[in-house]
C-alpha positions in Angstrom: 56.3 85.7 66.8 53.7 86.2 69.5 51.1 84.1 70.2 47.9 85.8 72.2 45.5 83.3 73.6 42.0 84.0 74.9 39.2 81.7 76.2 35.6 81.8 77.6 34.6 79.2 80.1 34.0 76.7 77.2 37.3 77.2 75.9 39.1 77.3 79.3 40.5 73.9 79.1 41.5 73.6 75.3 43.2 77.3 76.0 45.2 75.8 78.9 46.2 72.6 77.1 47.1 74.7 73.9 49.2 76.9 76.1 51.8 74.1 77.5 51.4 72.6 74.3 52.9 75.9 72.4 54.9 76.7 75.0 56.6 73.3 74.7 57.2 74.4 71.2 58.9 77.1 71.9 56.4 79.9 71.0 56.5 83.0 73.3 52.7 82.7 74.3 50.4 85.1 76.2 47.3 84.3 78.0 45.0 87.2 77.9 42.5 85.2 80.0 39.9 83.9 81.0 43.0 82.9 83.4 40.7 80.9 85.8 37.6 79.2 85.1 34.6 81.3 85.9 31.1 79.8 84.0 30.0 83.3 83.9 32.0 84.7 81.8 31.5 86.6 78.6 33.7 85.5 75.4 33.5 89.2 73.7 36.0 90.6 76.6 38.8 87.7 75.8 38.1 88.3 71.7 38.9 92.2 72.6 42.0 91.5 74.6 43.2 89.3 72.0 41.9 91.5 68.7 43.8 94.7 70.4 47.3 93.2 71.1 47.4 91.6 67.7 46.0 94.3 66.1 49.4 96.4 67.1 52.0 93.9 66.1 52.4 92.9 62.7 54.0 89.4 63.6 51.8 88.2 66.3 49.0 86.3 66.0 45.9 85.1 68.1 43.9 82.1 69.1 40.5 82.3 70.4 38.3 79.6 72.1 34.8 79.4 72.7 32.1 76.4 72.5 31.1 77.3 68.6 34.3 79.9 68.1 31.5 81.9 66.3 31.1 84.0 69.1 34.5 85.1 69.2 34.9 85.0 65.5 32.3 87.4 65.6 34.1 90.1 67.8 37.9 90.0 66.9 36.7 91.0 63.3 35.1 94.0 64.4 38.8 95.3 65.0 40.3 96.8 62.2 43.1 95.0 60.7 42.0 91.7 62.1 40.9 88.8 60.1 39.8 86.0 62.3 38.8 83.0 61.0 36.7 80.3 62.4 38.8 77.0 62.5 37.4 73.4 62.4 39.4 71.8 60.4 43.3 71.5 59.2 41.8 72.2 55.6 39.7 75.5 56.7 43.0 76.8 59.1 45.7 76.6 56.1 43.1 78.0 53.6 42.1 81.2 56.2 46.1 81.6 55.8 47.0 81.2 52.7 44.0 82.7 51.1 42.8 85.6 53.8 46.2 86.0 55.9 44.0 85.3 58.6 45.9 87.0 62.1 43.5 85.1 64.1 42.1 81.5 64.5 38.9 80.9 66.4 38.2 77.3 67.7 35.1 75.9 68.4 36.0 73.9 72.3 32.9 71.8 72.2 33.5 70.8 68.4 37.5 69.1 68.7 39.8 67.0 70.2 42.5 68.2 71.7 44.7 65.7 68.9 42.6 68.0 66.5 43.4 71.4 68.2 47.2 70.1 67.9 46.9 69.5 63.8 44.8 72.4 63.6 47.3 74.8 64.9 50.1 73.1 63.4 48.5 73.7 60.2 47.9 77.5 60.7 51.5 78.3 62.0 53.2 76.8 59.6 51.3 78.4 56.0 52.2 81.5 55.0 50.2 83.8 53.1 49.9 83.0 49.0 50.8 87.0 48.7 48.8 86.6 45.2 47.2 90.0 43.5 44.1 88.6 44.0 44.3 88.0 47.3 45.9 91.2 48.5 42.7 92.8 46.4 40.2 90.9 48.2 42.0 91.7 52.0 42.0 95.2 50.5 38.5 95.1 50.3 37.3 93.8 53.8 38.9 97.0 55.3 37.8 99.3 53.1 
């Protein structure tokens, strides 16, 4: 599995910290940028970069960062095929997995810890989708 990682300048920092983290794991990661801090930045180019790649693999899988992660949230689901969910909690990641397959996590930088980014992550990595019928319906329906 591939891992795609994008930040804004709020994000920058939990991004790079996520990254060794992953890669310590053993995850193949790629950072789609921002790759150096720039406070003028614009999060929809990083969502786009990440929403794309995933959006042509099956088994890879993105995290975005931005101050609120709406912003980002926001733009990733405009690709189709993508389900990003907004992530604050351990709870709200395994539920965007095992509910909405979610392909993509959005994380709100000025929100958690990086001890929270860690268990959040965790959390979403390791649920797999419920595959029930009336979840499949529901996916069925948001790209429809």
């Amino acid at each position: 599995m591939k891992i795609y990682l994008g930040a804004d300048h709020n994000g920058f920092k939990l991004k790079e910290y996520v990254q060794d983290y992953l890669e310590g794991k053993g995850y193949k990661v790629e950072d789609l940028g921002n790759v150096k801090l720039q406070l003028k930045d614009d999060y929809p180019d990083y969502a786009k970069a990440v929403a794309k790649k995933v959006q042509k693999s099956k088994n890879a899988l993105g995290i975005l960062f931005c101050g609120s992660g709406q912003g980002m949230c926001m733009t990733a689901n405009k690709f189709k095929g993508i389900r990003a969910a907004l992530a604050w909690s351990v709870g709200a990641a395994k539920k965007s997995r095992y509910d909405d397959d979610s392909n993509i996590i959005c994380l709100p930088a000025w929100r958690i810890t990086q001890d929270q980014t860690r268990r959040i992550i965790n959390g979403w990595l390791t649920t797999e989708f419920g595959n029930k019928a009336r979840y499949k319906r529901r996916i069925k329906k948001i790209h429809t």
